[in-house]
N, C-alpha and C positions, 0 to 999 in steps of 0.2 A: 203527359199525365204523371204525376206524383206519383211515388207509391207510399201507401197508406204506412201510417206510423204501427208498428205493433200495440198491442194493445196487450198491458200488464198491467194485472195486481197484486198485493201482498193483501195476506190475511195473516190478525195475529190471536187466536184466538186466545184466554185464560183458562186450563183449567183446574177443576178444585180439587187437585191432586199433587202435592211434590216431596212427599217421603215415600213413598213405592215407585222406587223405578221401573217398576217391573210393570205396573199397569200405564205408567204415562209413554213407556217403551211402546205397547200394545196401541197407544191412541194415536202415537206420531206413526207405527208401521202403517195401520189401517188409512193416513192422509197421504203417505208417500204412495204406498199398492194403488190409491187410487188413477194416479196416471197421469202426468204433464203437470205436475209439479215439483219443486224444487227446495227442499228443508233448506231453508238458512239456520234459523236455532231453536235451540229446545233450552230453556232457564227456570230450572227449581226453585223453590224455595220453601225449606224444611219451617220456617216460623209462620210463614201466612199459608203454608198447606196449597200451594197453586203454582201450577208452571204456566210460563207462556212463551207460545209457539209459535215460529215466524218462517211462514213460506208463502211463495209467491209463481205465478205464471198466468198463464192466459186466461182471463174472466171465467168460462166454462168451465175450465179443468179445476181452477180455484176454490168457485162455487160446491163444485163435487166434493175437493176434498177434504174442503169444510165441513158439509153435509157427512161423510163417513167419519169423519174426525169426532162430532155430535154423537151419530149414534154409537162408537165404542164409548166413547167418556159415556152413556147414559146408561150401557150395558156394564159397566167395571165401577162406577163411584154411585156408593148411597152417598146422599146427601143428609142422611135420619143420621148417620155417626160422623159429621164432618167435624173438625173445629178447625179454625186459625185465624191469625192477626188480620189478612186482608176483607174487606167487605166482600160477601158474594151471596147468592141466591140459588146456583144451579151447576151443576156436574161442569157443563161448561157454558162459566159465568158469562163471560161479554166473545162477541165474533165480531168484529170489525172490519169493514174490507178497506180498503185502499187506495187510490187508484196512482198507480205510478209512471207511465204511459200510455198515451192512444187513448186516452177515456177520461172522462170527467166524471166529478164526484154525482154530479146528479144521475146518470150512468151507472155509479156503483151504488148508491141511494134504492136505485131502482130495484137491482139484483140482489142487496140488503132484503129488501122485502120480501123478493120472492122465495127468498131464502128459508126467511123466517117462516112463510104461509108454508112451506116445505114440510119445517122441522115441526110444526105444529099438529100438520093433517099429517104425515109416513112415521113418524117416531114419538108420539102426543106429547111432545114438549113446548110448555107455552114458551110463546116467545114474547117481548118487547121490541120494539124499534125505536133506536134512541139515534142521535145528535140528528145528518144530514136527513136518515132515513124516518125519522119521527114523524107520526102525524100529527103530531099537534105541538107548540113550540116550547110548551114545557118538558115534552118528555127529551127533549135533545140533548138535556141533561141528565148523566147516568144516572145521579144520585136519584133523582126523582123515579127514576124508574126502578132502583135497587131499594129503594125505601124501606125500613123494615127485615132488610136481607130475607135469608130461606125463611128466620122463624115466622116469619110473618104473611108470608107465600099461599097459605089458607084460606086468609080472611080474604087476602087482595083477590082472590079468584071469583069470590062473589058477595064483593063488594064493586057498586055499578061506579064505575068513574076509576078505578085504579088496578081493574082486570088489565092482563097480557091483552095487546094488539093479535095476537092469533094466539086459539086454544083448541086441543081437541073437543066434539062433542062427540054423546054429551058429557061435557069437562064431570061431573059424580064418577061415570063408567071407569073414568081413567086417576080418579083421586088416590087410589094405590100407589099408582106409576109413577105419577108426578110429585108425589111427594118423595118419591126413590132420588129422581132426577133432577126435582126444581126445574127452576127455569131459565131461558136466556137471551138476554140482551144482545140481538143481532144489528148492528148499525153500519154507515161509513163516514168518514173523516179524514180528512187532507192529511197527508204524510208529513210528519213530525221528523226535521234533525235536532240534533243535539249535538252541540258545537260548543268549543273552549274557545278562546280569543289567548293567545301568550302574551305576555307583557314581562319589560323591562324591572320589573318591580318584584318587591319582595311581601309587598303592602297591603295586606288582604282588605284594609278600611280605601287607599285608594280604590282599589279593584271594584269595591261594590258601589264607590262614587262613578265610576263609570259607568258600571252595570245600573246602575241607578238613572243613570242621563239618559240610556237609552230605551229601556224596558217601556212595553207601553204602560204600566201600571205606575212607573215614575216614583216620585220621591213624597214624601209628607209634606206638605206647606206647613212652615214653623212660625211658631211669634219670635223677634227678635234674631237667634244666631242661630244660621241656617241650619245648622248640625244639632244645638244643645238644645236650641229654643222650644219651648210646650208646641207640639200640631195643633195645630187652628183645626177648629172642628165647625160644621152647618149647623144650622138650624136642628136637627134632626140629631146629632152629635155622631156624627159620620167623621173620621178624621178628612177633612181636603187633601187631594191628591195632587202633585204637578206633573201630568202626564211625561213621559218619555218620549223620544223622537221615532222610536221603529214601531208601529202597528205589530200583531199577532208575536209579540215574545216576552220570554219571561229570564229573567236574566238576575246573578247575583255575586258578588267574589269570592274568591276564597285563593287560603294559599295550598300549593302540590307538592307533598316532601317528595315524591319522588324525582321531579323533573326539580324543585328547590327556586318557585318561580308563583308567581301571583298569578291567576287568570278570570279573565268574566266568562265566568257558565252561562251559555246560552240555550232554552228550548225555541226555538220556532215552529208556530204552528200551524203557519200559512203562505206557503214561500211565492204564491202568486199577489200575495201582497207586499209582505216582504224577502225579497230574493236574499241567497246566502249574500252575494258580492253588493247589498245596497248596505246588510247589514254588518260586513269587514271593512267597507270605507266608515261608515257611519261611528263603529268602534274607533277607526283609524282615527277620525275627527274627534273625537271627544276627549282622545287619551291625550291626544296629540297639546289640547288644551290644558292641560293637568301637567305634563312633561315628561309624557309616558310613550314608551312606543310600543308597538304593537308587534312581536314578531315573527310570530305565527299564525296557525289556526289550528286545532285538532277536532277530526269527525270522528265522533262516538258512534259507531254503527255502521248502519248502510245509508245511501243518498241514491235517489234516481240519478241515470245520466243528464236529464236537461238542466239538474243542478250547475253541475258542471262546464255544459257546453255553453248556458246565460252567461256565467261569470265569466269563461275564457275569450266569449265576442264583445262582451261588455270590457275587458281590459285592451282586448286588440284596440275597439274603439277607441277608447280613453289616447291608446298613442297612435291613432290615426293609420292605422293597420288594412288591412283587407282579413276580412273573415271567413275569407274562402278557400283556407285550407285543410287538410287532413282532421277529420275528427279528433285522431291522437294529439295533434299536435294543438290544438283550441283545449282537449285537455291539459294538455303540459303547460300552458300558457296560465290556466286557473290553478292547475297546483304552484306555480313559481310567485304568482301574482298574491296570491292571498295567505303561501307558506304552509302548505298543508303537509311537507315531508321538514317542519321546522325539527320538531323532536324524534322521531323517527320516518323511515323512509314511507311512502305512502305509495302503495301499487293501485292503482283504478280497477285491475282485475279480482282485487278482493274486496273492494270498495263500492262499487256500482253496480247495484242490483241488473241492470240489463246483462251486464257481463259475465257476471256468476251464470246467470241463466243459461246465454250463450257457449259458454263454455263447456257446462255441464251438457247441453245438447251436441255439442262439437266433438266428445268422447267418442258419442254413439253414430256421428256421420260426419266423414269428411269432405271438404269443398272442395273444388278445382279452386275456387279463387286465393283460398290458401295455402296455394303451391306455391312455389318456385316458378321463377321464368323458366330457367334449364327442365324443370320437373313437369311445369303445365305442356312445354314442346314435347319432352319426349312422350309425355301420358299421350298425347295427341295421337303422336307415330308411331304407336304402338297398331296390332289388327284389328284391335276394337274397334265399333263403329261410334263410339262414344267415346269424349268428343267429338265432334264434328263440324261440319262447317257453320253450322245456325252459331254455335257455341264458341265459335270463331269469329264470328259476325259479331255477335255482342262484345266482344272480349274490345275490338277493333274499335267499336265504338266509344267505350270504355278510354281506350287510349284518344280518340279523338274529342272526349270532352275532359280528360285530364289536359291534353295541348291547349286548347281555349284557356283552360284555366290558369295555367302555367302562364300563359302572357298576360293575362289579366290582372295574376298577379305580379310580375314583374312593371307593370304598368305604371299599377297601383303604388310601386316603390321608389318609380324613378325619380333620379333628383330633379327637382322644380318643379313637380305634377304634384304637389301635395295635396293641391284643391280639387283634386281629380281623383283622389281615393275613393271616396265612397262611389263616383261612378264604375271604376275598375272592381271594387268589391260585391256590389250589385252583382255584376259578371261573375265575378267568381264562384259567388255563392250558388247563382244556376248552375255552373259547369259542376260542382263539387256534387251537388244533389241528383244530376241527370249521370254522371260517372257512377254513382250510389246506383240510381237504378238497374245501367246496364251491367254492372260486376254481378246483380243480383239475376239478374238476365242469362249472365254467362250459365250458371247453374240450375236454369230453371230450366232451360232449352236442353240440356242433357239429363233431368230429369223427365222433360215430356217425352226424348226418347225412350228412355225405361217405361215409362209407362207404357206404352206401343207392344215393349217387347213383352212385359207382363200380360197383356192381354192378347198377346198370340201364346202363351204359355197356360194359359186357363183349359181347364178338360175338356173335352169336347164329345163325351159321349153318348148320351142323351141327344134328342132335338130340343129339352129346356138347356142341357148345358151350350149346345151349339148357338141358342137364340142367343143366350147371355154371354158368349164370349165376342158375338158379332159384331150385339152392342156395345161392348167394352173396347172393342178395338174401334168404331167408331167414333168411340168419344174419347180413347185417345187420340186420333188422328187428327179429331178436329182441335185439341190442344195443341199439337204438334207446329199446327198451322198459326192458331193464336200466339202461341209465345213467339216466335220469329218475327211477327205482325207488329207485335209491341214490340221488340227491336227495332224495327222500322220506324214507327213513328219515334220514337226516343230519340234513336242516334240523329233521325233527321234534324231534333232540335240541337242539335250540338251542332250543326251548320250556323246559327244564328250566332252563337259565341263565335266561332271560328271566322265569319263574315264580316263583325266589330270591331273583332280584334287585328283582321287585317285592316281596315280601312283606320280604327283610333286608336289603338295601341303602341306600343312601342316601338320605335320603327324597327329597331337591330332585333326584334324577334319574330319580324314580317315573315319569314320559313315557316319557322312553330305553326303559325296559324295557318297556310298555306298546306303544310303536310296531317292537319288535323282535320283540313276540310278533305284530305284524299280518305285519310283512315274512315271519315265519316261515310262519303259514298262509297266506300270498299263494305262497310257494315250495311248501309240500306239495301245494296246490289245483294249481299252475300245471305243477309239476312230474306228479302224477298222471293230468293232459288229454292231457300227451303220453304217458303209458303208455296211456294209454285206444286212441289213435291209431295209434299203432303196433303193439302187441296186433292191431287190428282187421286187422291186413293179415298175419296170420298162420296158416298153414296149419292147424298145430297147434292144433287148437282147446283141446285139456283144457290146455296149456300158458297160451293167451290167456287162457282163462277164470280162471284161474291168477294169470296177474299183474294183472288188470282185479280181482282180489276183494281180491286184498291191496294193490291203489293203493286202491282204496274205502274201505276197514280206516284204512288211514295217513291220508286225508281226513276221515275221522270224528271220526278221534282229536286232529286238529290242528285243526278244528271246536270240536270241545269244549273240546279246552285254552286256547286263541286266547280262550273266550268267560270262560272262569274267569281267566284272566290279567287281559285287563278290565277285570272285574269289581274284583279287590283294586285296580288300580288307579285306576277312579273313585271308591273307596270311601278312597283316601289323598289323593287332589287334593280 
């Protein structure tokens, strides 16, 4: 079984605030207090009178902190005394969500709305919903929905056809409020980078003739000389457009005094159309044509990680690689590849929004898995009864699909198997992802024992406390028994790498595979003692009996296979 991708978003909301720090202070404490979320940035700006705000984490926590984020901005900003340069309508103008992992925009579209019907009915701020979450295809466009901005916020409220998508009633009772706070455009939309391309040039007219070839908005169709000549214009006196080669981007030159270097500015605003790495070759080609070369990349902001991990399988590809190694290392491969440390060094841990998040959660809990060898044995042998052997079992397994993977890839690189890569990488990439599950394993099975022991630590003096601690230890025990279970079936599948790789791999690594199918049934054996164990302390007998038949089943079967694996390979040594 996979395990599910996490599921993150970012939300950036605007508000109509950025010469009082002291109140846009108050609006970002009230999104952080709210809980499982993560401030990336808070960006003033003293002339359009607006900051905006950029954090991110799991859909629900998001959504909240969005939600408290709204109600201080409605409680601290009249909008009766606002002014500044940017268009806006409401305390806190546009809420966007995101979706940056684990969720699609229709997904975030959805919780858009609910958002908004939210902030409309608990805090009577109308709302809008604009681009993905629009209901109707005009409004996907902010402008249309910001029309008029606050002054005009009045009339639109009842006037039939250009009312907010949610309002309180009845909207009269609350015409005080809402004219304090305006109103706001809650939407979602594909996550936006903003990337430089480096070039050898100093040429800011070459730079936008690139930028020009690629943008999908393309170049003017001229009469006579491509550059001087009058645009051809339709029927209608449109000037004719000659599209550009990349979908979803907006691109243009200029020259950098600081780096003393020409570059095409790129926004993207749709990377499942076009991907960073279609749109770094697609630069590469075009400059390449001109007499230009390409010698970096710079990322302006943050970038999800599957930005990165696309591009680092898509260059392995290109030189006929296996993809199935280390996450870090398919990163390094994307930053060398496309030159993202060209002008300054480039760390992923300040750059990839998964890994700020990670981090910043890695403060407040530490892993077993990010020990040490020497550090995860001695934690082990210490009196504690955490770790333990389930937590050993998975670890085991862990190692028995890094070994498949190992030969896989060694496989994948021997000389005169080149036609044979993509079948070794296939391999690889299951071993890499099922290694992924059981590390996550190793600390989930020592988290189910803390569970255990927290609900033999619950009070118990009452007969309501007694009921409720009974059932608490219940349902940790029967976790106890689950997490070890998925152990089991996990590591089993790392027999099937370990089983290919003996029989088609490469022969001088016929051990590896051999000692990865032992680690394998050392984790199903090791893992199923602890379903045994826990099972036994459980109320529910037809349930125990239940998970004791099918740990027995998964023992059998990694019995057997373990002896057949072996087998071929004492029969190749």
């Amino acid at each position: 079984m996979q395990t599910k991708e996490r599921q993150i978003i970012e939300c950036v909301p605007n508000f109509s605030e950025g010469r009082d720090m002291g109140v846009v202070k108050q609006i970002t404490d009230a999104i952080e207090h709210s809980g499982g979320v993560r401030l990336l940035d808070v960006d003033p700006g003293e002339a359009t009178n607006r900051t905006v705000v950029t954090f991110v984490g799991e859909p629900s926590a998001v959504v909240e902190a969005a939600f408290q984020g709204v109600r201080r901005a409605a409680e601290l900003i009249d909008m009766r005394h606002h002014k500044g340069a940017h268009p806006r309508m409401g305390a806190t103008d546009v809420l966007p969500l995101i979706p940056v992992s684990g969720i699609t925009l229709e997904e975030c579209a959805a919780l858009a709305r609910q958002l908004a019907e939210r902030i409309a009915t608990e805090l009577a701020v109308p709302c809008y919903c604009y681009e993905a979450a629009a209901f109707t295809e005009e409004r996907r466009n902010l402008a249309v929905c910001r029309e008029g901005e606050y002054e005009a916020l009045q009339e639109k409220l009842t006037t039939k056809g250009k009312e907010p998508d949610f309002m309180p009633t009845p909207v009269e009772e609350h015409m005080g409020h809402i004219l304090r706070t305006g109103c706001t455009a809650v939407g979602a939309r594909d996550f936006l980078i903003a990337v430089n391309y480096n070039l050898n040039t100093t040429s800011t007219r070459r730079a936008n003739a690139i930028a020009f070839d690629v943008r999908e908005k393309g170049r003017p169709v001229r009469e006579g000389h491509p550059i001087t000549g009058k645009p051809k214009r339709d029927a209608d006196g449109n000037v004719i457009m000659q599209p550009g080669t990349l979908k979803c981007t907006k691109a243009i030159g200029w020259y950098i005094d600081e780096y003393g270097i020409a570059q095409v500015s790129m926004n993207m605003t749709n990377l499942n159309v076009t991907p960073l790495h279609v749109a770094f070759d697609e630069v590469c080609r075009c400059a390449q044509l001109r007499g230009i070369r390409v010698t970096g990349t710079e990322i302006v902001g943050l970038i999800p990680k599957k930005t990165l991990i696309d591009a680092g399988r898509y260059f392995l590809q290109k030189q006929n690689r296996s993809t199935g190694i280390p996450e870090e290392d398919i990163i390094k491969i994307a930053v060398k590849s496309m030159g993202l440390d060209d002008l300054k060094p480039f760390n992923p841990r300040e750059k990839v929004i998964e890994y700020m998040l990670e981090d910043s959660e890695e403060q407040q809990k530490a892993r077993l898995v990010d020990l040490t060898v020497k550090a995860f044995a001695e934690e082990t042998s210490r009196e504690s009864p955490a770790p333990g052997g389930g937590t050993i079992a998975a670890y085991m397994g862990a190692l028995a699909a890094a070994l498949g993977t190992m030969v896989a890839n060694l496989s994948s690189h021997k000389a005169g198997w080149d036609e044979r890569c993509p079948e070794f990488a296939q391999w690889a990439d299951r071993g890499q992802a099922l290694m992924t599950q059981l590390l996550q394993l190793v600390d989930r099975d020592t988290d189910a024992f803390n569970r255990i022991m927290a609900a033999f630590a619950l009070p118990k003096k009452t007969d309501e406390d007694k009921a409720a601690r009974s059932q608490a230890i219940q349902e940790a025990t029967l976790y106890a028994a689950e997490v070890p279970l998925q152990t089991m079936k996990t590591a089993l599948q790392t027999m099937d790498i370990c089983r290919a790789m003996a029989v088609e791999g490469n022969p001088a690594s016929v051990s590896d595979a051999g000692v990865g199918a032992l680690a394998a049934r050392a984790a199903v054996m090791g893992a199923g003692l602890n379903v045994k164990i826990n099972a036994a302390q459980l109320k529910d007998r037809e349930k125990a009996e239940a998970l004791i038949a099918e740990a027995e089943d998964l023992m059998k079967k990694a019995d057997s296979e373990e002896k057949e694996i072996i087998r071929t390979v004492e029969e190749k040594l």
